[in-house]
C-alpha positions as a LaTeX table, in Angstrom:
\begin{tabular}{lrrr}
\hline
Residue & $x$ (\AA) & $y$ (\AA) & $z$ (\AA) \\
\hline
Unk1 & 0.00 & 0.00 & 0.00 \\
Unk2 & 3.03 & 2.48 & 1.09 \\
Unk3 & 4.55 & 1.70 & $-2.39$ \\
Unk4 & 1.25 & 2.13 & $-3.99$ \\
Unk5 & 0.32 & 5.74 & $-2.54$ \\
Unk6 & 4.60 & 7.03 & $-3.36$ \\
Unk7 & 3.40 & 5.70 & $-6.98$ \\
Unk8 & 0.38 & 7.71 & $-6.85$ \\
Unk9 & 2.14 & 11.00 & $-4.94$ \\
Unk10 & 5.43 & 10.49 & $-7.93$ \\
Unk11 & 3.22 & 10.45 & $-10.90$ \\
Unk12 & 0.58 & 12.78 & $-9.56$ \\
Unk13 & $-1.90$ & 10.10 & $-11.01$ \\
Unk14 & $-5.10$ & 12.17 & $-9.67$ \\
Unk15 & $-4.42$ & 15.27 & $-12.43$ \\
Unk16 & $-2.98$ & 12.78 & $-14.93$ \\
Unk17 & $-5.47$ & 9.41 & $-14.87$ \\
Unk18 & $-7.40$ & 9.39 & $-18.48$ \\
Unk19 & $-10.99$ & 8.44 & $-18.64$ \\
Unk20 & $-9.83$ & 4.93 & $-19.50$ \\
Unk21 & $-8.49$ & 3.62 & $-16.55$ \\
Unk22 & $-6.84$ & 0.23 & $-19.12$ \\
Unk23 & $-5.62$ & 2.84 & $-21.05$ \\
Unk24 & $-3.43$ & 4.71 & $-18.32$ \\
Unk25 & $-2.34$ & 1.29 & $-17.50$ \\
Unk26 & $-1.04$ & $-0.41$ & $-20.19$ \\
Unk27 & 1.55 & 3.22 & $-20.61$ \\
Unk28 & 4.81 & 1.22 & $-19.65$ \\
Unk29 & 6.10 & 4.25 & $-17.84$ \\
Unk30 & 3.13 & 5.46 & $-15.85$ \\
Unk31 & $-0.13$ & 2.63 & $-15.27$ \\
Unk32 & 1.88 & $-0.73$ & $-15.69$ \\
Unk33 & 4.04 & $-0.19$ & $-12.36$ \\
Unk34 & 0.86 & 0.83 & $-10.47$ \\
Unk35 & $-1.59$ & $-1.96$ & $-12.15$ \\
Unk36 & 1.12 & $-4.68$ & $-10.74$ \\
Unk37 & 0.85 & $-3.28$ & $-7.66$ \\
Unk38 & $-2.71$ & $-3.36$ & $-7.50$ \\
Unk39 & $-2.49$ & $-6.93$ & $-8.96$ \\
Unk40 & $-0.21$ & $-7.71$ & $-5.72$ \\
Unk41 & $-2.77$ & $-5.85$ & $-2.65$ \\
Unk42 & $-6.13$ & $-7.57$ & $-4.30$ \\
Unk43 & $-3.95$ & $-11.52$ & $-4.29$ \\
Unk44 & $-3.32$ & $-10.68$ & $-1.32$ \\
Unk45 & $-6.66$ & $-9.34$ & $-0.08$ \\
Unk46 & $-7.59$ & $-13.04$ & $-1.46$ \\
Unk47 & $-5.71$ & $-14.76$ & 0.33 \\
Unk48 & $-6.58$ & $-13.05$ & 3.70 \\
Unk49 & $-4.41$ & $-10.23$ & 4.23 \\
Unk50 & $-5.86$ & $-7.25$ & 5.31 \\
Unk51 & $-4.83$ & $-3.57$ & 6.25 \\
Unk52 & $-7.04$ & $-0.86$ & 7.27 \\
Unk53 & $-5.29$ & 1.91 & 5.86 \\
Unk54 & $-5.60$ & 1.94 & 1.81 \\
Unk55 & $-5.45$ & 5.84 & 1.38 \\
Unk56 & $-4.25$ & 7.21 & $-1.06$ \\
Unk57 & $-3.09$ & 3.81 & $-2.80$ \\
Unk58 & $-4.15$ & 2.73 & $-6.59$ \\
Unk59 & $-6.23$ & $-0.23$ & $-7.00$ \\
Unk60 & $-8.54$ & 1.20 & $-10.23$ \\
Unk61 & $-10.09$ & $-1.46$ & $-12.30$ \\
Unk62 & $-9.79$ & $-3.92$ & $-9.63$ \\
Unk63 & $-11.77$ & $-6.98$ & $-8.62$ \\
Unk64 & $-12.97$ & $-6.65$ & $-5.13$ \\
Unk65 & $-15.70$ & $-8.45$ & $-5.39$ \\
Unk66 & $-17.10$ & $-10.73$ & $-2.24$ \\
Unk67 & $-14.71$ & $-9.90$ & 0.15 \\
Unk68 & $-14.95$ & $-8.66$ & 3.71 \\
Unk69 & $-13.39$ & $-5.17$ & 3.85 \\
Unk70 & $-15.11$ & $-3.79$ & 6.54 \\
Unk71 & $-13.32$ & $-1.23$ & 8.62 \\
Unk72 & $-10.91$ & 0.60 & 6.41 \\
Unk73 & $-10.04$ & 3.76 & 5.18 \\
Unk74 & $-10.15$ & 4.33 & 1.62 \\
Unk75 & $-9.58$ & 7.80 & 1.12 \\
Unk76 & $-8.13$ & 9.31 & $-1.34$ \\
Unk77 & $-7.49$ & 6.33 & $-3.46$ \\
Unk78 & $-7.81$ & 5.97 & $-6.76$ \\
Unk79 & $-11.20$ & 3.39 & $-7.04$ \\
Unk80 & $-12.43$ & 4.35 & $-10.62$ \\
Unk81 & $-14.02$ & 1.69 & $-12.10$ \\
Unk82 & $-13.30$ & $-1.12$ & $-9.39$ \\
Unk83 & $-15.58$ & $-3.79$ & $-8.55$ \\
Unk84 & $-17.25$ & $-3.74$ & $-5.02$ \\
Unk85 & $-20.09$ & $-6.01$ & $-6.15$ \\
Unk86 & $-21.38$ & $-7.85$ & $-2.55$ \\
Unk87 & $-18.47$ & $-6.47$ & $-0.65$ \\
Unk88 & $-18.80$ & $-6.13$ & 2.91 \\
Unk89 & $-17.61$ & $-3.08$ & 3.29 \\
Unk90 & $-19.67$ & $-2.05$ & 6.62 \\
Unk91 & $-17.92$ & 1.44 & 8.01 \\
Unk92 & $-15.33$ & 2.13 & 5.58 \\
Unk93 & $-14.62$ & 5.26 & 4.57 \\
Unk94 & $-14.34$ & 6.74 & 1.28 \\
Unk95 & $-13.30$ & 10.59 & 1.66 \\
Unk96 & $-12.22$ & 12.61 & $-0.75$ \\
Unk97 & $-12.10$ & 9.07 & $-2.97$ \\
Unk98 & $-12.23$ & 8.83 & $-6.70$ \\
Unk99 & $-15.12$ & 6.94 & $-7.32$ \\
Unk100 & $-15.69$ & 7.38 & $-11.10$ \\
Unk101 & $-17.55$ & 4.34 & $-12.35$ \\
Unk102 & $-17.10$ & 2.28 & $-9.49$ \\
Unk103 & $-19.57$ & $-0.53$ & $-8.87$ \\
Unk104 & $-21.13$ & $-1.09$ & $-5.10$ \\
Unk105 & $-23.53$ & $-3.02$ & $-6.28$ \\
Unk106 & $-25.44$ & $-5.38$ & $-3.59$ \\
Unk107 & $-22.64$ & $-4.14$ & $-1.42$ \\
Unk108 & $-23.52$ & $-4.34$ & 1.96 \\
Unk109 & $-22.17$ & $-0.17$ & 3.13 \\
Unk110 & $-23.86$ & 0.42 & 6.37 \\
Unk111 & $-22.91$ & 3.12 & 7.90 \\
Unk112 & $-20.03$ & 4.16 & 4.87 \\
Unk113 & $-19.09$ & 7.68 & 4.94 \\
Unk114 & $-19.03$ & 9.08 & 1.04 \\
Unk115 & $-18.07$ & 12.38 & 2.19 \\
Unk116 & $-16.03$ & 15.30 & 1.07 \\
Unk117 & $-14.72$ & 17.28 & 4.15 \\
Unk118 & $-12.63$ & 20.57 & 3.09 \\
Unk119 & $-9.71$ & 19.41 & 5.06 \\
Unk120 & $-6.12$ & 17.97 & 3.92 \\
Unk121 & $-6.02$ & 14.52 & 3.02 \\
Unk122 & $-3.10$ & 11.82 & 2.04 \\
Unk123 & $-2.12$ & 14.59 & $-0.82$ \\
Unk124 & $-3.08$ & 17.90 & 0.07 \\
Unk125 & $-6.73$ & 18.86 & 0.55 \\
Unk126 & $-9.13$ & 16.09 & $-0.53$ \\
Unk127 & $-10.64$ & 16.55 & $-4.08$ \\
Unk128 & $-13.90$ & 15.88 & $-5.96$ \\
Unk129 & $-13.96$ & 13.36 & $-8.41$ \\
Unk130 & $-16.36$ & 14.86 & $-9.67$ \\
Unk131 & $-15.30$ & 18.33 & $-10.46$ \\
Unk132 & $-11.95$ & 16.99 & $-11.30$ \\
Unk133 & $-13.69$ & 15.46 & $-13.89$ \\
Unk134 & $-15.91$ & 18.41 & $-15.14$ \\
Unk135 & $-13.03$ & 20.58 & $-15.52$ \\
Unk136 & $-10.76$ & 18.43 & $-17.97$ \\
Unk137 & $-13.69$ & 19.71 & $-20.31$ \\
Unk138 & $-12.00$ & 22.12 & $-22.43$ \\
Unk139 & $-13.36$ & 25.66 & $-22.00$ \\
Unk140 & $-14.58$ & 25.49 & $-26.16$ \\
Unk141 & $-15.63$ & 23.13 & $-28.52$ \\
Unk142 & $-16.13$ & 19.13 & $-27.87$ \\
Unk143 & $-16.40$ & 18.05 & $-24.94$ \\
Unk144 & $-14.23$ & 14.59 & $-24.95$ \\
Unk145 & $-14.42$ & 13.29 & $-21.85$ \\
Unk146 & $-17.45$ & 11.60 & $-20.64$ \\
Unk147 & $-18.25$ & 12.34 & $-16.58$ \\
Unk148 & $-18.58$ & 8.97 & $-14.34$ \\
Unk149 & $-20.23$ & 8.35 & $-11.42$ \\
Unk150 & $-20.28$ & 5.54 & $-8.76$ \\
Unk151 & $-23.22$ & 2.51 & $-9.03$ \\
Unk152 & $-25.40$ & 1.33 & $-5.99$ \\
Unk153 & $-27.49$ & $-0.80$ & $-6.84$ \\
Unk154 & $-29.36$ & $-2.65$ & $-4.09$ \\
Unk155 & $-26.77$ & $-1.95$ & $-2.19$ \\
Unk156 & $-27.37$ & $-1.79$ & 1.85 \\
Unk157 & $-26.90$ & 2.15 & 2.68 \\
Unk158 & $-28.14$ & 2.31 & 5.93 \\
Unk159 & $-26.90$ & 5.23 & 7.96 \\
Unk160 & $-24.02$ & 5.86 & 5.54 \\
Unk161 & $-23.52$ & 9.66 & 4.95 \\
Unk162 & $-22.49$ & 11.35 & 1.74 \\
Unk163 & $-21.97$ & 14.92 & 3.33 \\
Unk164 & $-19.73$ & 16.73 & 0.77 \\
Unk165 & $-20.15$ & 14.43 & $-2.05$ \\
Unk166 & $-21.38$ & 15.32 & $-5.35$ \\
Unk167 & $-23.89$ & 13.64 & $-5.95$ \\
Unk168 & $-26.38$ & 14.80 & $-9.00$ \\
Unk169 & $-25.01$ & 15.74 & $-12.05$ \\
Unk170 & $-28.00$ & 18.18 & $-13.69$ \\
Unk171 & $-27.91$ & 19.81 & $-17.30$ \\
Unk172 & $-30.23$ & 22.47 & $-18.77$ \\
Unk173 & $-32.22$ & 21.01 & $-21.10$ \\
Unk174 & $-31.90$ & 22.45 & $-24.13$ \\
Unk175 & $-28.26$ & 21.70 & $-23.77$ \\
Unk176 & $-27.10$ & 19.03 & $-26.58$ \\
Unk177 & $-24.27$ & 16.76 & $-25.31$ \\
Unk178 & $-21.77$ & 16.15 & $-28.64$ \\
Unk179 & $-21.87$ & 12.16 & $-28.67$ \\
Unk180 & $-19.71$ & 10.13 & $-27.01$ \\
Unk181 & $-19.75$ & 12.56 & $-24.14$ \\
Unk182 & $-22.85$ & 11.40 & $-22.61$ \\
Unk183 & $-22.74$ & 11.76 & $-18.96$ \\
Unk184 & $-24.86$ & 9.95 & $-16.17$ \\
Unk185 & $-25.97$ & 12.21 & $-14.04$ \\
Unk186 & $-26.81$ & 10.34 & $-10.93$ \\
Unk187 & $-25.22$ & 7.44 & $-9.42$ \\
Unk188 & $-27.99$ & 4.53 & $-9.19$ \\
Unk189 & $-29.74$ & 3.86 & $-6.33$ \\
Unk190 & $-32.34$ & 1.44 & $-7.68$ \\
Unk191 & $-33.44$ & $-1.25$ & $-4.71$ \\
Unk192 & $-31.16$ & $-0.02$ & $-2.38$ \\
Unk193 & $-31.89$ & 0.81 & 1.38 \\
Unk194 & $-31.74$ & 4.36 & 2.35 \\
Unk195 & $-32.96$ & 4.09 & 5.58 \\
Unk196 & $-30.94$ & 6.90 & 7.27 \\
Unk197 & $-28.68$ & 7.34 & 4.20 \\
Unk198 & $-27.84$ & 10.65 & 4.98 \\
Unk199 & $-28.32$ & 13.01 & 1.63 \\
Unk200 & $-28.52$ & 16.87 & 3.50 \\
Unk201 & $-25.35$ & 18.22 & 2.71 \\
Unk202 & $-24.78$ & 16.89 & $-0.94$ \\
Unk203 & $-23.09$ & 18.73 & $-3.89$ \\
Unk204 & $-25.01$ & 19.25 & $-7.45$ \\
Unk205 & $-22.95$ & 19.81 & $-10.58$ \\
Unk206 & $-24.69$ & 21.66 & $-13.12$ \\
Unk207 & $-24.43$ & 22.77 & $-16.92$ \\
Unk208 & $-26.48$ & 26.23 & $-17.11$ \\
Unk209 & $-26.82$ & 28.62 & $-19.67$ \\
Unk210 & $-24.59$ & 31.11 & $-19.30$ \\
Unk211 & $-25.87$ & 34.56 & $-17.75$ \\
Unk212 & $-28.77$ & 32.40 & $-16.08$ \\
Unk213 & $-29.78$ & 32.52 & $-12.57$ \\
Unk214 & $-31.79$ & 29.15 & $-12.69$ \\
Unk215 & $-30.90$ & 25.97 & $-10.54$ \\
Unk216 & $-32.50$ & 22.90 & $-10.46$ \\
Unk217 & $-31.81$ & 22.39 & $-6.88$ \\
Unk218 & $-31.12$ & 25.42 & $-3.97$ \\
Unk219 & $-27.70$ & 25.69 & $-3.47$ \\
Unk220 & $-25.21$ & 28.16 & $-1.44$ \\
Unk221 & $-22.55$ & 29.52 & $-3.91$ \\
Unk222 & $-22.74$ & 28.97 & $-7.66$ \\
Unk223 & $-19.14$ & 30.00 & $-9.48$ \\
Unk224 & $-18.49$ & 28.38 & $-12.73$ \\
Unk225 & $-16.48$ & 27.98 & $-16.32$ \\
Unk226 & $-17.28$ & 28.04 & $-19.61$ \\
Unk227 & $-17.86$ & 24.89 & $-21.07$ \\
Unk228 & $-18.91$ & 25.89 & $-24.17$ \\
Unk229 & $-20.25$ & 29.21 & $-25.99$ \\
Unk230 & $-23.24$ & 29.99 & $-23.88$ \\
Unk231 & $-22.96$ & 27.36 & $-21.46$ \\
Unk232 & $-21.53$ & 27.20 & $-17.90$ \\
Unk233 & $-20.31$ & 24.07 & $-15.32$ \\
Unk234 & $-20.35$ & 24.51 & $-11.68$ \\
Unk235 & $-20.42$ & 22.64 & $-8.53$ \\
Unk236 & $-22.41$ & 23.94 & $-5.75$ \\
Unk237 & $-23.52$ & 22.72 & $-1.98$ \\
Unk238 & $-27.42$ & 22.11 & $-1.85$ \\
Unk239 & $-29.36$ & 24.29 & 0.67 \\
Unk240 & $-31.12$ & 21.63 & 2.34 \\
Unk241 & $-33.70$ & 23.77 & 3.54 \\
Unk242 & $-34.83$ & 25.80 & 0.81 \\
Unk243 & $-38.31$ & 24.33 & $-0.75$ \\
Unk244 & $-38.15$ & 23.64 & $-4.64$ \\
Unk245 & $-38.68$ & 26.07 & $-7.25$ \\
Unk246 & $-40.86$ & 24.27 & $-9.21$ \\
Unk247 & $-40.16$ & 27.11 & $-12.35$ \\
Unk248 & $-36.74$ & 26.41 & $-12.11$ \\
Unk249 & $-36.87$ & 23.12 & $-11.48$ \\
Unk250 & $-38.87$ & 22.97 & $-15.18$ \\
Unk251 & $-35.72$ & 23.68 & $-17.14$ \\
Unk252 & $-33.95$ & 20.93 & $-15.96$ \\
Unk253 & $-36.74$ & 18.68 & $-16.25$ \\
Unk254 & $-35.01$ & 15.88 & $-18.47$ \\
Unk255 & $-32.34$ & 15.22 & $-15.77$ \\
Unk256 & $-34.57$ & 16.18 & $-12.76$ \\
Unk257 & $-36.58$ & 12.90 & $-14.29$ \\
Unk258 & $-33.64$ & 10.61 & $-14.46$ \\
Unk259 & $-33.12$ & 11.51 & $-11.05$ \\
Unk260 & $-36.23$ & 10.20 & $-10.16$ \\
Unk261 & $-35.83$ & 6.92 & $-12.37$ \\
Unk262 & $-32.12$ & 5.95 & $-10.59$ \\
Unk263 & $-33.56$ & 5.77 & $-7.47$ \\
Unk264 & $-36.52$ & 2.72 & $-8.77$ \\
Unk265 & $-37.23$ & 0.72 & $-6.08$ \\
Unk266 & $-35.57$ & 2.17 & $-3.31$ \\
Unk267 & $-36.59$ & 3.27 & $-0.08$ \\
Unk268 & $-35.97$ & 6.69 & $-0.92$ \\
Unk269 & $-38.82$ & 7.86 & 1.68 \\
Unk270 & $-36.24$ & 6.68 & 4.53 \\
Unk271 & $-33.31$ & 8.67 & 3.58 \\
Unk272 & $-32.56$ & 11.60 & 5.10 \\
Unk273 & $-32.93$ & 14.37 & 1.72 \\
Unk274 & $-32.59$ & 17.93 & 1.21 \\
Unk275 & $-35.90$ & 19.46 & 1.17 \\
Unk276 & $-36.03$ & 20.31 & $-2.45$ \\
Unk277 & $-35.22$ & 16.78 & $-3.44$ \\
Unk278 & $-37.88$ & 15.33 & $-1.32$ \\
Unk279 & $-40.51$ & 18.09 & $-2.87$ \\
Unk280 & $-39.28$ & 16.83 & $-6.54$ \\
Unk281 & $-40.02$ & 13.06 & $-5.77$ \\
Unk282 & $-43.43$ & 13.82 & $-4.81$ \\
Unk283 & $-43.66$ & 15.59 & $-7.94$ \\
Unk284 & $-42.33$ & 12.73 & $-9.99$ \\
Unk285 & $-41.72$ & 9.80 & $-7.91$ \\
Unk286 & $-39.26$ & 7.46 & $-8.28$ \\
Unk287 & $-41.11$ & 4.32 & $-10.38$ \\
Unk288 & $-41.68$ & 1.95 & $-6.94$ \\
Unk289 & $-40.30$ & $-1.46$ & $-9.35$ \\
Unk290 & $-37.39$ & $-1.84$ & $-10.58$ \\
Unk291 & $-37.08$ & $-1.17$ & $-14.76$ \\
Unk292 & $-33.33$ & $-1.27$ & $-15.46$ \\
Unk293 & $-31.53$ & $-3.60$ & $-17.64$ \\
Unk294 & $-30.21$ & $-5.20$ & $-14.25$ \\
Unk295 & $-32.84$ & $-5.77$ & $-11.78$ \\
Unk296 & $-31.39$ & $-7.12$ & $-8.39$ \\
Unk297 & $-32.99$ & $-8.26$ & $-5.53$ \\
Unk298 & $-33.77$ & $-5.22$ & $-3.40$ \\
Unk299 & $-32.88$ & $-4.49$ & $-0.38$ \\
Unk300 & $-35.27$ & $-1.96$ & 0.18 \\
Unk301 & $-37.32$ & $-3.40$ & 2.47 \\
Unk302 & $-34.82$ & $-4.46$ & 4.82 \\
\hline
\end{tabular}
């Protein structure tokens, strides 16, 4: 793990990592040294051993699937795309973590914290994935790199808190995405257990026309960059207890309803929400089965 995170620190992997996570890897002089590390820590997470201090460290792409990992600190490591499918990951903590495309799915994370404190971390103050993301977009033209954003599905949440984390990723809606930059602008929650999942004190990103004073969701601050003529990003902490502007809330409808649809199944009534998210899912609620392409057995009900 101490190898892993001077790998990390050396090759300041959190500004350079490429959306392809098996791209950075198989560069000979950058990925392959860290990938054989990571190889290394999940044989020997196999075979038993176990530390409770991973952050910092590398293990993208990896297969963590099934174990016991309950316990540790992952923050700030480098998690994009690894595989936490029914992990047992009870009380771990993933602060300041990059958590593009990684897969929780069925995992049981009571009592996880998914937060992002403003406070230094392994490297410095710990970042958002998700802005770090949003902000490789150059500030004209196409927009190459598609955002990423962690999967839940009936996974056990209860009492885990995202404080900090940005969590909803909202775009005007007469804003046209240049293909094959699709982003998905919610993680999924379909069939998992939110009782308790603490949701107050989330982040929203949002694409806005530029000049506007719309949000989809109250929020505190609202900076921004240009994205593209007319268009702004920005990442902004939800006021969770400001009602909804329904008129506002109209222009974002499209994503606003996706919203809704990645949290099928769930127990979303449970969770602890901002106010304004609560007043949009009685205003389109969340479908109560599942519809995805991967139903799982929910948890919901737990």
């Amino acid at each position: 793990v101490e190898t892993s995170r001077s790998l990390v620190q050396a090759q300041d992997v959190w500004n350079t990592l490429p959306d392809s996570v098996e791209r950075f890897e198989e560069d000979p002089e950058t990925g392959a040294g860290l990938r054989a590390v990571a190889q290394s820590m999940v044989a020997l997470l196999r075979k038993g051993a176990r530390s409770h201090d991973f952050r910092g460290a590398y293990l993208g792409a990896s297969d963590l699937t099934g174990l016991n990992l309950s316990d540790i600190s992952f923050d700030d490591a480098i998690l994009a795309d690894t595989n936490f499918t029914e992990a047992t990951l009870v009380g771990d903590s993933f602060n300041g973590a990059n958590l593009a495309g990684t897969k929780f799915v069925r995992a049981d994370l009571r009592n996880a914290k998914f937060t992002l404190s403003r406070e230094m971390g392994r490297f410095g103050m710990h970042r958002d994935y998700v802005d770090w993301q949003m902000r490789r977009w150059p500030a004209k033209g196409l927009i190459k790199y598609p955002l990423k954003m962690p999967k839940f599905d009936c996974a056990d949440l209860r009492g885990a808190d995202f404080t900090g984390h940005t969590l909803f990723f909202i775009t005007v809606d007469h804003y046209q995405w240049p293909a094959p930059a699709l982003p998905e602008n919610a993680p999924d929650f379909q069939g998992a257990n939110l009782k308790g999942t603490d949701l107050r004190g989330i982040q929203i990103a949002q694409v806005s026309a530029r000049g506007s004073h719309s949000w989809a969701f109250p929020n505190r601050s609202a900076g921004g960059w240009n994205i593209e003529e007319g268009y702004v990003a920005w990442t902004a902490k939800m006021d969770a207890t400001r009602p909804l502007d329904l008129s506002d809330a109209r222009e974002f409808s499209d994503d606003l309803g996706m919203i809704s649809f990645d949290f099928r199944g769930s127990n979303w009534q449970d969770a602890q929400l901002p106010l304004a998210v609560r007043e949009w899912f009685k205003n389109d609620p969340p479908p109560k089965d599942q519809l995805g392409f991967q139903p799982c057995k929910s948890r919901a009900v737990q």
